[in-house]
C-alpha positions, 0 to 999 in steps of 0.5 A, a space after each residue: 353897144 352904141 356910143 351914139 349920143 341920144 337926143 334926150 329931147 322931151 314930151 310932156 303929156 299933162 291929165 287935167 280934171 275939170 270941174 264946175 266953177 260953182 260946184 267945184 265938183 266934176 263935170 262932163 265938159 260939153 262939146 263945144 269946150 272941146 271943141 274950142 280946145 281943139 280949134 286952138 290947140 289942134 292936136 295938142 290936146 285930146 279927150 281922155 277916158 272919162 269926159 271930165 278929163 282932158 290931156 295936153 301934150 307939148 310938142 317935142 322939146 331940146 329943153 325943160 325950158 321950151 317944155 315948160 313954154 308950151 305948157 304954160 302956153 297949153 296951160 293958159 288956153 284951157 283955163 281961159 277956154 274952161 272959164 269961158 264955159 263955167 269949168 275950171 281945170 284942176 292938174 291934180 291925180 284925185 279929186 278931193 270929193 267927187 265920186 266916181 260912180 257920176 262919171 261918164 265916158 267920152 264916146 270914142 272905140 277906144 274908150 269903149 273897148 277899154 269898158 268892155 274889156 276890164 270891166 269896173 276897174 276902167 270905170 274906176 280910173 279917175 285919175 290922171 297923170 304926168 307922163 315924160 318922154 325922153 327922146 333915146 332913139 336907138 332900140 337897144 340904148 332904150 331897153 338897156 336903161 329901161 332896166 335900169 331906171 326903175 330904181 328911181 321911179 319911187 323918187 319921182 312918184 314921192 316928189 310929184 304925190 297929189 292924191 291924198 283924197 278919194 270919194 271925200 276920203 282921206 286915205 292916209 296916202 300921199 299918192 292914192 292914184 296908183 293903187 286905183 291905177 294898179 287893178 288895171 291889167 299891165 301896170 305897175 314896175 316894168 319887167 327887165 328885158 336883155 334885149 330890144 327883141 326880146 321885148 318885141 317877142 313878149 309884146 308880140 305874144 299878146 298881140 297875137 293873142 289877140 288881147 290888145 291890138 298894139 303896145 299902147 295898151 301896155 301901162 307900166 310905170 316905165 315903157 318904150 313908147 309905141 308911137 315914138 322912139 323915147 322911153 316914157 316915165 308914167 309913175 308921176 302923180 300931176 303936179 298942181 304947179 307947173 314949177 313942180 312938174 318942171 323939176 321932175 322932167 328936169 329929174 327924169 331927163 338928167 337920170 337918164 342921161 346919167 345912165 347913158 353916160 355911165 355906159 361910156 365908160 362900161 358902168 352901170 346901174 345895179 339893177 335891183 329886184 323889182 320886190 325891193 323897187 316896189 318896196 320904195 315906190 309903196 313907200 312913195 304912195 304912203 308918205 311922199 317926201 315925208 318919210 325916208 326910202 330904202 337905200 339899196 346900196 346900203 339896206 337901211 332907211 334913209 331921210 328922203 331929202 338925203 337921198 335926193 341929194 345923192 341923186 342930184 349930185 349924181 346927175 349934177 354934169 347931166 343936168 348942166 350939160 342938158 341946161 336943167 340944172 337950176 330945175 334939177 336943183 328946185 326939186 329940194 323946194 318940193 321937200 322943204 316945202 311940201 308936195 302938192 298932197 301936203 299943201 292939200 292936207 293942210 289947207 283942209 286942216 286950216 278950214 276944219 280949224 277955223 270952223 268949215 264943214 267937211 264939204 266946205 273944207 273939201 271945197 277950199 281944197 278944189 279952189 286952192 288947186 284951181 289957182 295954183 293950176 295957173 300959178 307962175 305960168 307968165 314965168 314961162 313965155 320966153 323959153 319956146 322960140 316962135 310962140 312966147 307971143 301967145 301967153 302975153 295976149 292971154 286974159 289974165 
C-alpha cells in the first residue's frame, strides 16, 4: 500500500437554479446570459440539464480558503450577470413553487441523449447539487477510501438539506433532491470494491455493453471521478450561503485525509453495510440535522449535534494540518442554526402568520433564497492569490 501522501486539493462543482426577478418563478435563461457568462468565466461555467440551471466549477484548489475565493468570485458574476438579464440565481436543490412539467431542456447531444435514454425520470431531475473533489491521486488509495466513506455520506447530506419543497408542496423532508435523484439509474451509495481493476472491470462491462459511453454517466453518491484523478462526494444538497457549502468541503476534505491517515498506521474505517449507511442517509432526507442517526458502532440513535462532535474531534489534526480548521468547526453553526431547509420553513410559516397567501409565502422564500445567494461573498476576496482583484471591482 502507498504510504504516499495524496494531494487532497479541492474542486467545487456548485448547480444553481435561475429564476425570473418579477415572477421569482423559473425561467429558460436566454443565450445571450449564457453567453456573457461564458465571456467572463470561460470554462468555469457550463449549461446544465434543463436550461433554467447553470453550474460553476473552481478551478483546482490547495485550500477551502482559495475554493471559497473562487466561489465567491463565480458567485458574484452570475449574480451581476443574471441582474443585467432580469434573472436572479438561487443555490438551493429545489425550487419552492415551480413545476417541472414547464421546463425546457438545454439543446446539447448530451442532453439529448440522456432524455432519450431514461425517458421522464430525466425530465423530472430539476434539482441541483454540490459536488467536491478531492484530489487522491494514486488509483488504489481512492478505491480503498471510496469504500470507506460512505459511512459519513448521510452527515454530509443532514448538514447541506435545502429542498423541503417540490411543485409548491411541502414533502415533510429536509432534503427532497435524492429521492427525485434516485429514480435516475446508477445512483445512490456506491458499491464497494476490493480493488482499482475491480472496479475498472464493472464499469467496463457496461461500456461495453453499450449502455453508456464512459463513467461520467455513473451518478453515485460517491464515485472516482472520470475526468480526474479525485474521489468526488455528490450527496450535497447546495448550500444557499456560501459559508455553509465551505464547512462542508472543509468536512469532506478532512474525512478523507483522516481515512488516509488511518492507513499509516494499518487502521481503518469499518465498512458498514450499505442497508445500514442507507438507513442514515433516508434519516438524513427526512430530518437533516434535526433529529439523531445511527450510531453504528454502538446501534442506538444518537443527537446528530453529538455525533458531529465525534466527527469533528476525530478529524481535529486533519483539518489543522489541511488549514480548515476554523471551517471544520463552523459545521456546529449548521446545527444550531438551522439548515437551509429549516430557514425556508420558516420564513414561509412567518409569511403565513402574518397573513400572506400560499403564493405569497412561497415568494418571500425565493426572495430569502436569492439574497443569501450572495450573503458573506465579500468575506471571501483575499484567499485565492492573483484574483482577490475581481470581486472588489464587482457592482454590488
Amino acid at each position: 500500500m502507498s504510504h504516499h501522501q495524496p494531494s487532497f486539493t479541492l474542486g467545487v462543482e456548485e448547480e444553481y437554479l435561475l429564476v425570473d426577478r418579477e415572477t421569482l418563478d423559473l425561467v429558460t435563461a436566454p443565450d445571450s446570459f449564457m453567453a456573457d457568462c461564458v465571456a467572463e468565466l470561460e470554462d468555469q461555467v457550463s449549461p446544465e440539464f434543463l436550461q433554467c440551471q447553470i453550474e460553476v466549477g473552481t478551478r483546482v484548489c490547495r485550500t477551502v480558503a482559495e475554493a471559497g475565493a473562487d466561489l465567491a468570485r463565480l458567485r458574484s458574476a452570475i449574480a451581476r450577470i443574471a441582474q443585467q438579464h432580469g434573472l436572479a440565481p438561487l443555490a438551493v436543490s429545489c425550487h419552492p413553487f415551480a413545476d417541472w412539467h414547464k421546463q425546457h431542456f438545454t439543446d446539447k447531444q448530451r442532453y439529448r441523449e440522456l432524455e432519450r435514454d431514461l425517458g421522464g425520470v430525466a425530465r423530472r431531475a430539476l434539482i441541483c447539487g454540490m459536488h467536491v473533489h478531492v484530489g487522491i491521486d494514486d488509483d488504489e488509495t481512492r478505491i480503498d477510501l471510496m469504500a470507506q466513506f460512505p459511512c459519513f455520506l448521510p452527515h454530509l447530506l443532514a448538514l447541506s438539506a435545502s429542498s423541503p419543497y417540490w411543485k409548491g408542496d411541502d414533502t415533510g423532508l429536509k432534503a427532497y433532491r435524492p429521492t427525485v435523484f434516485d429514480n435516475l439509474p446508477r445512483t445512490g451509495l456506491p458499491p464497494s470494491f476490493s480493488s482499482w481493476s475491480e472496479y475498472q472491470r464493472s464499469v467496463q462491462i457496461i461500456i461495453d455493453s453499450g449502455l453508456i459511453e464512459d463513467a461520467t454517466k455513473i451518478w453515485w453518491d460517491l464515485r472516482p471521478s472520470a475526468r480526474f484523478p479525485t474521489l468526488e462526494s455528490r450527496i450535497c444538497d447546495v448550500s444557499p450561503r456560501l459559508d455553509d457549502a465551505l464547512s462542508i468541503v472543509a468536512l469532506t476534505q478532512s474525512i478523507m485525509r483522516m481515512l488516509w491517515r488511518l492507513k499509516l498506521s494499518n487502521q481503518r474505517w469499518r465498512i458498514y453495510d450499505r442497508f445500514l449507511v442507507g438507513e442514515n442517509r433516508w434519516r438524513a432526507q427526512r430530518y437533516g440535522v434535526s433529529n439523531g442517526m445511527i450510531d453504528l458502532a454502538k446501534g442506538e440513535v444518537i443527537v446528530f449535534a453529538d455525533l458531529l462532535e465525534e466527527i469533528i474531534e476525530m478529524v481535529r489534526e486533519d483539518a489543522e494540518a489541511l488549514g480548515c480548521w476554523t471551517e471544520v468547526q463552523a459545521t456546529r453553526l449548521i446545527v444550531t442554526n438551522g439548515t437551509s431547509a429549516d430557514r425556508q420553513r420558516s420564513t414561509y410559516t412567518t409569511a403565513i402568520a402574518a397573513g400572506a397567501s400560499t403564493s405569497e409565502a412561497h415568494r418571500e422564500v425565493v426572495t430569502s433564497l436569492i439574497a443569501e445567494f450572495t450573503e458573506g461573498l465579500d468575506g471571501h476576496t483575499g484567499a485565492s492569490g492573483g484574483q482577490s482583484g475581481i470581486l472588489a471591482t464587482a457592482p454590488q
